[in-house]
PDB file as gemmi writes it, atoms N, CA and C in Angstrom:
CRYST1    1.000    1.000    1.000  90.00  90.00  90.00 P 1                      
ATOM      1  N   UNK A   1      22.585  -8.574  13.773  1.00  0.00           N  
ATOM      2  CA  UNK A   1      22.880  -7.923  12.506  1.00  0.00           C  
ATOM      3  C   UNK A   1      21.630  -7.227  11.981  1.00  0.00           C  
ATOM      4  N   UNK A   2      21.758  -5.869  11.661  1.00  0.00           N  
ATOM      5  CA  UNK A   2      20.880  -4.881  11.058  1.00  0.00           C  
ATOM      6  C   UNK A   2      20.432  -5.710   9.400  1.00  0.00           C  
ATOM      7  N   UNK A   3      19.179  -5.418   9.181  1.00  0.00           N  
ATOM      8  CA  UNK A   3      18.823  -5.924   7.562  1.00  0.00           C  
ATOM      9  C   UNK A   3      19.026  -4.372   7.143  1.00  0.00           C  
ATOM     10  N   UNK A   4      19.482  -4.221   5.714  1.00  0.00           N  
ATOM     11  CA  UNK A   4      20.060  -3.004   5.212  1.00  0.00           C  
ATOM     12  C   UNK A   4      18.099  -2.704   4.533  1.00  0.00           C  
ATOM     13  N   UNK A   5      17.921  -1.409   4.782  1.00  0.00           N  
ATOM     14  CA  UNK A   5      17.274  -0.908   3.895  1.00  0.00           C  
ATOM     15  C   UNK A   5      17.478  -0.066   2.880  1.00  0.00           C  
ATOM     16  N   UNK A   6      16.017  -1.013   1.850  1.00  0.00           N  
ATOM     17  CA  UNK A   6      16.328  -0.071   0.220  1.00  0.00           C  
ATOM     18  C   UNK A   6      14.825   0.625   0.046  1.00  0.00           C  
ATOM     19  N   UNK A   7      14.680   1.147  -0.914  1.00  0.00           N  
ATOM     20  CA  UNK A   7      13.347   1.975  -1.423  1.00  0.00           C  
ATOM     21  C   UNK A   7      12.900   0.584  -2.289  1.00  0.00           C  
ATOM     22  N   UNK A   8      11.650   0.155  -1.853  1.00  0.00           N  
ATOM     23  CA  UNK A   8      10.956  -0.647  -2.334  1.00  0.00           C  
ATOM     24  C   UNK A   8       9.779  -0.336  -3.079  1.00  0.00           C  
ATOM     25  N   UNK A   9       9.465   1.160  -3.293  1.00  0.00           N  
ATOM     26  CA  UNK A   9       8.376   1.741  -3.870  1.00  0.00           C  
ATOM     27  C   UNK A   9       8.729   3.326  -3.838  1.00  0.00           C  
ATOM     28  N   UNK A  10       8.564   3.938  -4.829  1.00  0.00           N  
ATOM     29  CA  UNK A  10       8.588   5.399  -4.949  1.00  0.00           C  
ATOM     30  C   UNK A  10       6.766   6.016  -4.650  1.00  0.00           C  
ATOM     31  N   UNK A  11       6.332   6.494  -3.768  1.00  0.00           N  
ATOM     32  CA  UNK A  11       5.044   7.190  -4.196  1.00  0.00           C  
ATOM     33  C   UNK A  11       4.765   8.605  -4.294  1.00  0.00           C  
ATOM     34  N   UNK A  12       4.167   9.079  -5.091  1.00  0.00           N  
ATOM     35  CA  UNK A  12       4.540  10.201  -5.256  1.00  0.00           C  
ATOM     36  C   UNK A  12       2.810  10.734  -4.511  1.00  0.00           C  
ATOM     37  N   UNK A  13       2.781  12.029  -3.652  1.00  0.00           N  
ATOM     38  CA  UNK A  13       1.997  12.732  -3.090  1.00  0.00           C  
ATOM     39  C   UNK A  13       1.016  13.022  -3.477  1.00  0.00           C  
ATOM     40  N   UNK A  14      -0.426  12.753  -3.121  1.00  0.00           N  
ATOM     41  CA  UNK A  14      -1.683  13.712  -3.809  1.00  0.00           C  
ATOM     42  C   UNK A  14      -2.113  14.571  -2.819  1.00  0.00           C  
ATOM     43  N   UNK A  15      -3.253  14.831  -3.577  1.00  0.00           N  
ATOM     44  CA  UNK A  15      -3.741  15.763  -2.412  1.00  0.00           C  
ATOM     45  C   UNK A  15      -4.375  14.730  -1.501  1.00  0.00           C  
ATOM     46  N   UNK A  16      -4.587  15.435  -0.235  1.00  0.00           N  
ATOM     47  CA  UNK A  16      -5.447  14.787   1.093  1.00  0.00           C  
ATOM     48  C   UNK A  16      -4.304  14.003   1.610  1.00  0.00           C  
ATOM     49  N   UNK A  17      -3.191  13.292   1.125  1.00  0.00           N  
ATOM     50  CA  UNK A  17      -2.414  12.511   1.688  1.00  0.00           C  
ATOM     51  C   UNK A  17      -1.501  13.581   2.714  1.00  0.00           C  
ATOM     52  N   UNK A  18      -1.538  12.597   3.774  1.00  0.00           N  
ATOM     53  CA  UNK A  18      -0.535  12.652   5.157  1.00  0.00           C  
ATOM     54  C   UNK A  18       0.465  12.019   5.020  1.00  0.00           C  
ATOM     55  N   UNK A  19       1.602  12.261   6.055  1.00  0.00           N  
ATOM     56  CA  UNK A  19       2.363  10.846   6.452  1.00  0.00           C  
ATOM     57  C   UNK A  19       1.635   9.791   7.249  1.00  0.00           C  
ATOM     58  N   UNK A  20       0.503  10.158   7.624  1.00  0.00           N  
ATOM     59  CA  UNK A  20       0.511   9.167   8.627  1.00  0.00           C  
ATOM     60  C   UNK A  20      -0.584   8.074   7.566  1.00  0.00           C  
ATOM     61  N   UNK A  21      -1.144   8.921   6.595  1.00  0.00           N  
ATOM     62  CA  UNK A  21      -2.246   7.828   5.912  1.00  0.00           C  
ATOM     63  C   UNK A  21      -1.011   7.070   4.736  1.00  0.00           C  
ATOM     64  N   UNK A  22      -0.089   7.593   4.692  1.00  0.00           N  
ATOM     65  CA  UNK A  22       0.930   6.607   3.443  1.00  0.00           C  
ATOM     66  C   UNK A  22       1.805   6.073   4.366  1.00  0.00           C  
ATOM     67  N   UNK A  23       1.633   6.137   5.535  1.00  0.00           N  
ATOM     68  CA  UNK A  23       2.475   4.870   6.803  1.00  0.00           C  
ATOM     69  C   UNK A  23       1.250   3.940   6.632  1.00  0.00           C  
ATOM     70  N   UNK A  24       0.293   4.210   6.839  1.00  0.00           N  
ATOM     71  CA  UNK A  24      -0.846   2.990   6.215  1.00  0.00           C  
ATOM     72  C   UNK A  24      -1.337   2.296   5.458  1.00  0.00           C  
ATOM     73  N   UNK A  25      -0.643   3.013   4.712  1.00  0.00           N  
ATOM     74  CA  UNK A  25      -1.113   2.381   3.205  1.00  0.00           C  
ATOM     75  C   UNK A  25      -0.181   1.705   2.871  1.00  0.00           C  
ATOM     76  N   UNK A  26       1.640   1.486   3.206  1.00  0.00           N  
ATOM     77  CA  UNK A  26       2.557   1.075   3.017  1.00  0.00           C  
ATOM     78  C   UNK A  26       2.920   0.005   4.605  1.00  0.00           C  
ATOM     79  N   UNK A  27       2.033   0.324   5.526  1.00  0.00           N  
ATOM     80  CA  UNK A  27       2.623  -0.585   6.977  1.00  0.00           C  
ATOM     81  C   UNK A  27       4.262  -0.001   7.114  1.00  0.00           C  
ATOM     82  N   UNK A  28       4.716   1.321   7.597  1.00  0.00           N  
ATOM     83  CA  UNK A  28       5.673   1.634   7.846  1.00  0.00           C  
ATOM     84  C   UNK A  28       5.420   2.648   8.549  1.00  0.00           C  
ATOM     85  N   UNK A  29       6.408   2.298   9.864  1.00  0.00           N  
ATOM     86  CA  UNK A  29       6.056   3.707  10.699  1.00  0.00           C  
ATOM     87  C   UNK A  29       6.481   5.137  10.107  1.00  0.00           C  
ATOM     88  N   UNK A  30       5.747   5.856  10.332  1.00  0.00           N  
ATOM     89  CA  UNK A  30       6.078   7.537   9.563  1.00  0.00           C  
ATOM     90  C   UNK A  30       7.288   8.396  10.157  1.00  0.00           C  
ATOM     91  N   UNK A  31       7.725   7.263  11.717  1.00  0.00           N  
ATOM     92  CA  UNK A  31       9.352   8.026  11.878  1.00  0.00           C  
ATOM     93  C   UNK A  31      10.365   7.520  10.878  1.00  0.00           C  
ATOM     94  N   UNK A  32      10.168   6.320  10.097  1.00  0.00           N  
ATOM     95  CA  UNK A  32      10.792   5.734   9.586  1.00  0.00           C  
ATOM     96  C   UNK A  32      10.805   6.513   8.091  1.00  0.00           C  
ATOM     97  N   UNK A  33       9.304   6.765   7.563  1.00  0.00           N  
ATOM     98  CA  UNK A  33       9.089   7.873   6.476  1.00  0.00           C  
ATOM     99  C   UNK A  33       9.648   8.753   6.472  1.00  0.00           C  
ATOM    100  N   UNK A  34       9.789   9.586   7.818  1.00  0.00           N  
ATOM    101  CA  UNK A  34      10.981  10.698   8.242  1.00  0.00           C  
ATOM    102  C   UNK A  34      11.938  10.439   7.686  1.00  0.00           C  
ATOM    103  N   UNK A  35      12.274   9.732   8.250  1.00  0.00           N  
ATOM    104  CA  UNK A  35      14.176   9.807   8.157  1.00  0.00           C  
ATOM    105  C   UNK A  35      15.072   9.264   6.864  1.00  0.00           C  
ATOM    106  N   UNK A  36      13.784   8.333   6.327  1.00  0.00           N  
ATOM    107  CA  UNK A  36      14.737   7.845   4.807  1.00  0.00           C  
ATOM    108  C   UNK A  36      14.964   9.153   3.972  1.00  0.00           C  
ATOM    109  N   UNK A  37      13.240   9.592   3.908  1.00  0.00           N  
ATOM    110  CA  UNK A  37      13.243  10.921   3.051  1.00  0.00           C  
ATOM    111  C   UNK A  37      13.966  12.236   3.296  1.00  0.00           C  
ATOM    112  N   UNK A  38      14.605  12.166   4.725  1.00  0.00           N  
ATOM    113  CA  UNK A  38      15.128  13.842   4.849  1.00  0.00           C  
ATOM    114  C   UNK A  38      13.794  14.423   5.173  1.00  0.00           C  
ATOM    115  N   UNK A  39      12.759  14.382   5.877  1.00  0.00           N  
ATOM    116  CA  UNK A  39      11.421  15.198   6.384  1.00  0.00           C  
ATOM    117  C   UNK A  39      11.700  15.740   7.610  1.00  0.00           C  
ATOM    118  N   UNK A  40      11.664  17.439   7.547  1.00  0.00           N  
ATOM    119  CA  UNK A  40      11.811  17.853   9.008  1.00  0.00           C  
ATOM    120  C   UNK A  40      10.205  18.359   9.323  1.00  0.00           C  
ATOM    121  N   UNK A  41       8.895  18.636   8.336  1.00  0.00           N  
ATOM    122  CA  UNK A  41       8.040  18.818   9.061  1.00  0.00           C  
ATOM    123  C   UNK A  41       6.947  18.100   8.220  1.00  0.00           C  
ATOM    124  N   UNK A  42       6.140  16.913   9.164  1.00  0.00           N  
ATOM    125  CA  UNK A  42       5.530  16.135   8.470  1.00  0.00           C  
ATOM    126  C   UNK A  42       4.451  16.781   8.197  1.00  0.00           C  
ATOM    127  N   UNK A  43       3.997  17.924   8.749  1.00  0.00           N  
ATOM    128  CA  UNK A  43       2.969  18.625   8.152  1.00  0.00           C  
ATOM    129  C   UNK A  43       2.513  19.438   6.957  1.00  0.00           C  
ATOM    130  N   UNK A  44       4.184  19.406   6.048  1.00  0.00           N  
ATOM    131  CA  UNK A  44       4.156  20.412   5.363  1.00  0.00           C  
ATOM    132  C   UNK A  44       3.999  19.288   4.126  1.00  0.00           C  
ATOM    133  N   UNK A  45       3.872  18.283   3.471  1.00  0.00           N  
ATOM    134  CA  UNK A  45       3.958  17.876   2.027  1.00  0.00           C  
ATOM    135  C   UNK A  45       3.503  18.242   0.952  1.00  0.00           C  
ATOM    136  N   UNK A  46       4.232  18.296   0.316  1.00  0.00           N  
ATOM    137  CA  UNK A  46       3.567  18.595  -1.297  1.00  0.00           C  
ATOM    138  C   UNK A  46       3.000  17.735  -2.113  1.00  0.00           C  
ATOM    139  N   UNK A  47       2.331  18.419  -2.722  1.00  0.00           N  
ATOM    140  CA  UNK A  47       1.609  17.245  -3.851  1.00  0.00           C  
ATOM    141  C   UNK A  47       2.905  17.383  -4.771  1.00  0.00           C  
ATOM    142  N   UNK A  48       2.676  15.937  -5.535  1.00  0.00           N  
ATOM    143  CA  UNK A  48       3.712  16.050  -6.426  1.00  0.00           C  
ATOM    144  C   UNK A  48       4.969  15.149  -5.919  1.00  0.00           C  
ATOM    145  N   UNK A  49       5.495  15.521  -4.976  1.00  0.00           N  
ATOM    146  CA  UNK A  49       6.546  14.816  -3.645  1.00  0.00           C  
ATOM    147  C   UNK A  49       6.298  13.820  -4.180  1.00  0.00           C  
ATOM    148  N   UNK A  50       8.009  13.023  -4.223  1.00  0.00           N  
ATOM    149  CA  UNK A  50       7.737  11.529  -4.660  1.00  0.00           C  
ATOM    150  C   UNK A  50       8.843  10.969  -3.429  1.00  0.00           C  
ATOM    151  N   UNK A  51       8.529  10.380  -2.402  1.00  0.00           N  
ATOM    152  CA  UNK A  51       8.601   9.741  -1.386  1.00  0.00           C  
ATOM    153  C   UNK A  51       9.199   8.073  -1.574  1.00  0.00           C  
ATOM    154  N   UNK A  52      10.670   7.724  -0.905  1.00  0.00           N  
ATOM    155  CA  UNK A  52      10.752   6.407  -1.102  1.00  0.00           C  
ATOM    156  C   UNK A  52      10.454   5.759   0.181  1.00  0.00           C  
ATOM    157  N   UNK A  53       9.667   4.587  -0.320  1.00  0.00           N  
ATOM    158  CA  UNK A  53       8.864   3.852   0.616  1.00  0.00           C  
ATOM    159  C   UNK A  53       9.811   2.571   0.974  1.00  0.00           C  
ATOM    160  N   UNK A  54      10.016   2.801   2.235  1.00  0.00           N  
ATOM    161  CA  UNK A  54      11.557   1.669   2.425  1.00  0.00           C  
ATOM    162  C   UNK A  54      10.877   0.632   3.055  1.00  0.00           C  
ATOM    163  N   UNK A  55      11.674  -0.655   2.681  1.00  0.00           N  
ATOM    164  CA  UNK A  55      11.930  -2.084   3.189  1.00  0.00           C  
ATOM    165  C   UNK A  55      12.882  -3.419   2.977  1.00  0.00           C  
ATOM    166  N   UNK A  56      12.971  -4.005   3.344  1.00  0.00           N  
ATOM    167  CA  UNK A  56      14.399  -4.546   3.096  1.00  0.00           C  
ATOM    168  C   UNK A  56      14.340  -5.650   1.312  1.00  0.00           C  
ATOM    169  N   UNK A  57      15.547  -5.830   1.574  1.00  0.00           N  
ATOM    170  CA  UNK A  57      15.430  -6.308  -0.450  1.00  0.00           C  
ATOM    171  C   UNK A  57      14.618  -7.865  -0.533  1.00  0.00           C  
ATOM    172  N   UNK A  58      14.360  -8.512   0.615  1.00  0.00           N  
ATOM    173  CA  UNK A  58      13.501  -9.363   0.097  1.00  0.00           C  
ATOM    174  C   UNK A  58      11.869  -8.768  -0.468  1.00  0.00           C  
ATOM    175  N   UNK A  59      11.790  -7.867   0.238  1.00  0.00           N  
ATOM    176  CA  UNK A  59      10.755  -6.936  -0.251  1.00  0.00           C  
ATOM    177  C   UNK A  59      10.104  -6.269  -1.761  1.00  0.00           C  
ATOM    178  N   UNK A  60      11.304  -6.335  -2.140  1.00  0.00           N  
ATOM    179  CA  UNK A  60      11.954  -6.040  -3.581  1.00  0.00           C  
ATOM    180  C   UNK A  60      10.991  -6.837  -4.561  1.00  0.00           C  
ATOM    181  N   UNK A  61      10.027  -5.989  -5.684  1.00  0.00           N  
ATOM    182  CA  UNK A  61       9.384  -6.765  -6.307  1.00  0.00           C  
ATOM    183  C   UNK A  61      10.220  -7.785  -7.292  1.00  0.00           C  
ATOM    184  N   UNK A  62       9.770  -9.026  -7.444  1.00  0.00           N  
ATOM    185  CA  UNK A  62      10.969  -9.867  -7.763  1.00  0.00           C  
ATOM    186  C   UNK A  62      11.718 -10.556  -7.545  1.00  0.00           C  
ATOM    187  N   UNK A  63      12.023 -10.778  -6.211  1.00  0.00           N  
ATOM    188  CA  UNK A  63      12.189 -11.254  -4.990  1.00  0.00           C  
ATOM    189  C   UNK A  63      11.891 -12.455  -4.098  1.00  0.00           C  
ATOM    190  N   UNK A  64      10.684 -12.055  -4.262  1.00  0.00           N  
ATOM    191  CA  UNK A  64       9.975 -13.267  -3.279  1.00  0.00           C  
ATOM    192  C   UNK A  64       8.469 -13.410  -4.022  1.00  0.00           C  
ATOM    193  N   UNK A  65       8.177 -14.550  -3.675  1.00  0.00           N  
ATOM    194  CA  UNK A  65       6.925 -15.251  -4.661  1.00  0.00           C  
ATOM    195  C   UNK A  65       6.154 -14.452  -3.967  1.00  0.00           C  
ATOM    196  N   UNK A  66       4.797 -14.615  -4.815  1.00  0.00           N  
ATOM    197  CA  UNK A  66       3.800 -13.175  -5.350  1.00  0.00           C  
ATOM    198  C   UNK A  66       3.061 -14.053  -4.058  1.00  0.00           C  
ATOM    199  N   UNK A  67       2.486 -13.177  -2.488  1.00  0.00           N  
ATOM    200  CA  UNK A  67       2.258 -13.890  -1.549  1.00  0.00           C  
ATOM    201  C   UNK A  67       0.560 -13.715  -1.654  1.00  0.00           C  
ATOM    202  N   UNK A  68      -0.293 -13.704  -2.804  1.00  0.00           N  
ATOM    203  CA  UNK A  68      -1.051 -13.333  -2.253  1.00  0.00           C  
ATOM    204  C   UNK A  68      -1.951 -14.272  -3.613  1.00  0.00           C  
ATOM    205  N   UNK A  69      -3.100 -14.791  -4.213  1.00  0.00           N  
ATOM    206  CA  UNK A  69      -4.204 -14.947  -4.887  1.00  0.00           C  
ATOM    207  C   UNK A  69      -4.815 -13.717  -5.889  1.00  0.00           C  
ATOM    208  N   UNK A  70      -5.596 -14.212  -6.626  1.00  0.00           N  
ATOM    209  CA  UNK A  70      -6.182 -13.060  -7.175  1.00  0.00           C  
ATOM    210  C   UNK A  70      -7.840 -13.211  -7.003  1.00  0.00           C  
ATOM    211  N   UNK A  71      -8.666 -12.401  -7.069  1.00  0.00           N  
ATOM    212  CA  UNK A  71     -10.159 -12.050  -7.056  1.00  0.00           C  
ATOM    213  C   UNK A  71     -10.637 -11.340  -8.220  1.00  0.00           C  
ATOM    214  N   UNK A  72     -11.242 -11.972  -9.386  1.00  0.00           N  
ATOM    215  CA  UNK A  72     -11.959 -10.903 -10.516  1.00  0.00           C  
ATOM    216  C   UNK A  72     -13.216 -10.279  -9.986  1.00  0.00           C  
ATOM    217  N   UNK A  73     -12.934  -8.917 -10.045  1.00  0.00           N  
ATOM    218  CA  UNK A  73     -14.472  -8.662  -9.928  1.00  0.00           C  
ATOM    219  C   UNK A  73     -15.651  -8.427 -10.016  1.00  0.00           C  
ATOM    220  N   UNK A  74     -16.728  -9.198  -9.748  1.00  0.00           N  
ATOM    221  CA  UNK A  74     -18.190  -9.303 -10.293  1.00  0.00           C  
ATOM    222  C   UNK A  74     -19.330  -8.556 -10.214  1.00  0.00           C  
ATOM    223  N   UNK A  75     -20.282  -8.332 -10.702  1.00  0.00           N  
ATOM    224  CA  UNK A  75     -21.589  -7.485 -10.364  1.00  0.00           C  
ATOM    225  C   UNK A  75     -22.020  -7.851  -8.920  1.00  0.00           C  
ATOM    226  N   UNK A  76     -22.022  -6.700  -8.150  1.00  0.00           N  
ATOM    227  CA  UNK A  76     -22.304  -6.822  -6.691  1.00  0.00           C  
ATOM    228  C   UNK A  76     -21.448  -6.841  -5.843  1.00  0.00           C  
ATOM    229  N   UNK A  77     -20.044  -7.432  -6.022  1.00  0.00           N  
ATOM    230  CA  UNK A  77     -19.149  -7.428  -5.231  1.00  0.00           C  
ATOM    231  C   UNK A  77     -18.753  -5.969  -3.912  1.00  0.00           C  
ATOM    232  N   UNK A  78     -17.969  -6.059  -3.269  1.00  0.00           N  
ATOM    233  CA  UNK A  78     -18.030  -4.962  -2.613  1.00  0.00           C  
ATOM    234  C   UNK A  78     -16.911  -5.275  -2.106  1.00  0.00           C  
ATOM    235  N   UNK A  79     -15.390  -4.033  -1.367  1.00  0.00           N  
ATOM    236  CA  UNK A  79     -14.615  -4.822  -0.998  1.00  0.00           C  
ATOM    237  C   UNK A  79     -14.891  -5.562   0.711  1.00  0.00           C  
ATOM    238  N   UNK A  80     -16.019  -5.258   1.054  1.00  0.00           N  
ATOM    239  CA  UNK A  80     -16.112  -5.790   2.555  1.00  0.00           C  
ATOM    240  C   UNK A  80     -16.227  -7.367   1.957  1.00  0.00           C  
ATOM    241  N   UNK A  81     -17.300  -7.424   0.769  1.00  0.00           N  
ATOM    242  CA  UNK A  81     -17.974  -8.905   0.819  1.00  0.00           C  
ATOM    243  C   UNK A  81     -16.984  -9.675   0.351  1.00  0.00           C  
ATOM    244  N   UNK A  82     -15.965  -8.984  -0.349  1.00  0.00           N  
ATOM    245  CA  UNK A  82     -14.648  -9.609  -0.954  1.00  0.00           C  
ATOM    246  C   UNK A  82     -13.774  -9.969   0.057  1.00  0.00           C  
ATOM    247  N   UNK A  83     -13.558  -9.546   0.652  1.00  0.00           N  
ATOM    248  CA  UNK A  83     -12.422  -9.137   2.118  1.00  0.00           C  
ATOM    249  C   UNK A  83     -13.492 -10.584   2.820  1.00  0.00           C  
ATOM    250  N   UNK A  84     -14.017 -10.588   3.599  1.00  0.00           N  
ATOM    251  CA  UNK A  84     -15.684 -11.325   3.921  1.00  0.00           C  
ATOM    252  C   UNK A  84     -15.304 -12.975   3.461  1.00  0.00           C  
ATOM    253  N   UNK A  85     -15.529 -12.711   1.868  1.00  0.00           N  
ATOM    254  CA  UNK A  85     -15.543 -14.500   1.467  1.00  0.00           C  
ATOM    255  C   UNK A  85     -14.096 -14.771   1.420  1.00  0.00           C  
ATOM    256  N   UNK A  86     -13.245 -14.148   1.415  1.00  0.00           N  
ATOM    257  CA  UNK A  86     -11.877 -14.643   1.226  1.00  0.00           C  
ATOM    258  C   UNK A  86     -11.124 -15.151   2.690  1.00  0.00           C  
ATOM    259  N   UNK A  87     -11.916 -14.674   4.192  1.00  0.00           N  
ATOM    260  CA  UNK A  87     -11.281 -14.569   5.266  1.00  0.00           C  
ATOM    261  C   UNK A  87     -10.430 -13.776   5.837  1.00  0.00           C  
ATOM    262  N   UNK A  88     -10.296 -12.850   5.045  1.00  0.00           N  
ATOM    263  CA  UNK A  88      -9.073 -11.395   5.425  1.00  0.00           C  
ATOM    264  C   UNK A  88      -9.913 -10.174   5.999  1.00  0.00           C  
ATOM    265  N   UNK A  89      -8.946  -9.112   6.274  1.00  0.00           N  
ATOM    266  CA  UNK A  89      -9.317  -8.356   6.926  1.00  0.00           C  
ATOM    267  C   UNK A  89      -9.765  -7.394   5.755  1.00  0.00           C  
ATOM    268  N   UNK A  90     -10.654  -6.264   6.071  1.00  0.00           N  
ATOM    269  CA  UNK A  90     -10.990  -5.065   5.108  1.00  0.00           C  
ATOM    270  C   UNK A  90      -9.794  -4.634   4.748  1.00  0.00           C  
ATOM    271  N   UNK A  91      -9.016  -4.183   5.934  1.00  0.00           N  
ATOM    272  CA  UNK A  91      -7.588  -3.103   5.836  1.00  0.00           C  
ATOM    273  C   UNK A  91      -6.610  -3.770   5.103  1.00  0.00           C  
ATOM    274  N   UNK A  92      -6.876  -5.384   4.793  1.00  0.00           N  
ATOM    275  CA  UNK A  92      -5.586  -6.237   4.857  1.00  0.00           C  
ATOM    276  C   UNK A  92      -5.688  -5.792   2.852  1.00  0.00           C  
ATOM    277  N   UNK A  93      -6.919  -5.946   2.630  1.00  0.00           N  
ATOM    278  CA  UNK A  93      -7.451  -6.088   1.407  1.00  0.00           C  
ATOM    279  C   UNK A  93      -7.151  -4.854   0.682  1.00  0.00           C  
ATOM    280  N   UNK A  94      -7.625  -4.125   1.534  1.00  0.00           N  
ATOM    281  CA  UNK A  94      -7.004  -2.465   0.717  1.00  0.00           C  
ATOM    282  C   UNK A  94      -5.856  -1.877   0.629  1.00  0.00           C  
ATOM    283  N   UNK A  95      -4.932  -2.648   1.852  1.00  0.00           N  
ATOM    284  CA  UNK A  95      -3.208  -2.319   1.499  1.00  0.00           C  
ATOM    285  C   UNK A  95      -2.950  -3.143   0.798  1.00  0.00           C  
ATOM    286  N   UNK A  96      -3.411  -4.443   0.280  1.00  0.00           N  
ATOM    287  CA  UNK A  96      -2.698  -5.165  -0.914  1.00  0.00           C  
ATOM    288  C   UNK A  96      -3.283  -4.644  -2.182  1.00  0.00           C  
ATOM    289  N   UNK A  97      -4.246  -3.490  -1.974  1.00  0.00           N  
ATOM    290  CA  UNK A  97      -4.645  -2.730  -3.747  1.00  0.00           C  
ATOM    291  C   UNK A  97      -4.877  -1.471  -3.561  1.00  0.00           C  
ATOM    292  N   UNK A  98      -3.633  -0.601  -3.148  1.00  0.00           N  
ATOM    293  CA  UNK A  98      -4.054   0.731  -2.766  1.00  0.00           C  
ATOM    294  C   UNK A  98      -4.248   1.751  -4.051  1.00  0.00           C  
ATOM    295  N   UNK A  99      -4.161   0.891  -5.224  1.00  0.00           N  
ATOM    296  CA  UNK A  99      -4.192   1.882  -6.603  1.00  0.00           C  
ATOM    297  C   UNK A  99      -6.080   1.717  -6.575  1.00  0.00           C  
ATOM    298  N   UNK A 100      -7.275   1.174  -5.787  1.00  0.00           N  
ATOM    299  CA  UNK A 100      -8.044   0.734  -5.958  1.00  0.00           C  
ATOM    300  C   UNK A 100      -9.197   1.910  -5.079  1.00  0.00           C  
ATOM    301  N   UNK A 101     -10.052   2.273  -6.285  1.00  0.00           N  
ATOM    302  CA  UNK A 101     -11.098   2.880  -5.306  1.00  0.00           C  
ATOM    303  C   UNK A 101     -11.822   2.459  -5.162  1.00  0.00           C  
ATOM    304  N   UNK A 102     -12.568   2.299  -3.951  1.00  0.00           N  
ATOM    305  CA  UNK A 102     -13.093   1.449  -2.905  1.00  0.00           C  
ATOM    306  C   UNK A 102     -14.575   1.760  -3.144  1.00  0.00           C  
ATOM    307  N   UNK A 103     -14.768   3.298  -3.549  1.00  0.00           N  
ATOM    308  CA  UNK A 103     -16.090   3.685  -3.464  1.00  0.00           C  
ATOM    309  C   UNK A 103     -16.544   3.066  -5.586  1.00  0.00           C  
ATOM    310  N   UNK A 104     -15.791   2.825  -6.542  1.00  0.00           N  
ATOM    311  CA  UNK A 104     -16.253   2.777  -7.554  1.00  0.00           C  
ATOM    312  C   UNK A 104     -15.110   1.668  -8.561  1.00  0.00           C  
ATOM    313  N   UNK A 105     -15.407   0.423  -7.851  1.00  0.00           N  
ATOM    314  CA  UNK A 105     -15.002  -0.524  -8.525  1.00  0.00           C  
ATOM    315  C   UNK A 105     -15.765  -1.450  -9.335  1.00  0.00           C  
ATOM    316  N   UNK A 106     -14.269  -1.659 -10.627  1.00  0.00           N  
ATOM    317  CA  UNK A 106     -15.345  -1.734 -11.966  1.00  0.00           C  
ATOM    318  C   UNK A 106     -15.173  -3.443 -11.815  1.00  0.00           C  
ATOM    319  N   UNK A 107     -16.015  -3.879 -12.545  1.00  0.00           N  
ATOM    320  CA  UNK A 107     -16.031  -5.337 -12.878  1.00  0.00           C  
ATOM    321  C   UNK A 107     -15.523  -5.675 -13.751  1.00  0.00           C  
ATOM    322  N   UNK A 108     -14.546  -6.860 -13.277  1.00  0.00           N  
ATOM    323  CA  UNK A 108     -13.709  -7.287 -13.854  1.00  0.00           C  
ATOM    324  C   UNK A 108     -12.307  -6.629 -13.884  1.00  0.00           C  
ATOM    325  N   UNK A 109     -11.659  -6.044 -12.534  1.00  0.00           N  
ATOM    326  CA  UNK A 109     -11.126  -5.848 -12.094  1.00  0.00           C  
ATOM    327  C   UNK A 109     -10.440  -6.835 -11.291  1.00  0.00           C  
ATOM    328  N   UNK A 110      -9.086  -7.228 -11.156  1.00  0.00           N  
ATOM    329  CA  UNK A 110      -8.446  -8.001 -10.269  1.00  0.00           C  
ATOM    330  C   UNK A 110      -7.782  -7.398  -9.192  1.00  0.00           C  
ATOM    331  N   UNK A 111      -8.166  -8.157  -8.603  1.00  0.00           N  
ATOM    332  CA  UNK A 111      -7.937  -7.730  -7.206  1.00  0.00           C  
ATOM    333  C   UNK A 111      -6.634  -8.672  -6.572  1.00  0.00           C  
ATOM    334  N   UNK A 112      -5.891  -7.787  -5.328  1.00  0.00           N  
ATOM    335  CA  UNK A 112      -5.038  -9.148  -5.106  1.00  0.00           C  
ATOM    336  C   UNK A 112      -5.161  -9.192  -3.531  1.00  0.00           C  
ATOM    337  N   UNK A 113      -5.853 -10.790  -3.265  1.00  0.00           N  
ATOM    338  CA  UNK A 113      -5.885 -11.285  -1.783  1.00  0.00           C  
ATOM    339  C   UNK A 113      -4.750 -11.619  -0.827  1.00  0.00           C  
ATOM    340  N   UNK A 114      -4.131 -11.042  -0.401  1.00  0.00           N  
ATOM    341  CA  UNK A 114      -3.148 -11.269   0.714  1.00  0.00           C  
ATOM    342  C   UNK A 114      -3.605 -12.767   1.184  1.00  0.00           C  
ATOM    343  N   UNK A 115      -2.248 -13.645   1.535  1.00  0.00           N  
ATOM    344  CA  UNK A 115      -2.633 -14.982   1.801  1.00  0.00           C  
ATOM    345  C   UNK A 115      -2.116 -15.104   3.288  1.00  0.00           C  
TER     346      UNK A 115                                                      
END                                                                             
């Protein structure tokens, strides 16, 4: 039996974004980005484009308990050294806070650790 997919996130396009960097940032293959959205050329996106980001309804914020910790963040921190003391991966750390810039994070910021 097929699990039905729903849009578990709307994101909408900036500049510099690809399909293939918001298949990364979401862990979904970009044929899959294809085909929910109606995309016949992944080269062409617009900024602006608001894209549904599919996965099945346990996925669904609300759903299923919050799988991950939190991290406040401190003077010095960095996300490697964060990623580092927690035991996770860099990548793991930055798809669980992709609203997060990496190059200018403020303190006292929460962060959320994938468990």
């Amino acid at each position: 039996m097929k699990t039905a997919l729903v849009c578990i996130d709307i994101y909408t396009v900036n500049e510099g974004d690809t399909l293939y960097s918001i298949s990364e940032k979401y862990d979904v293959p970009v044929s899959l980005l294809m085909r929910i959205n109606c995309i016949d050329d992944p080269y062409n996106l617009r900024i602006g484009t608001k894209l549904c980001i599919p996965g099945t309804e346990e996925q669904l914020p609300g759903n299923r308990p919050e799988p991950y910790k939190t991290h406040t963040v401190i003077p010095g921190d960095t996300l490697y050294l964060i990623a580092k003391k927690h035991g996770i991966k860099l990548d793991s750390l930055m798809r669980a806070n992709p609203d997060i810039d990496p190059y200018n994070l403020l303190i006292g910021t929460e962060l959320r650790i994938p468990g």
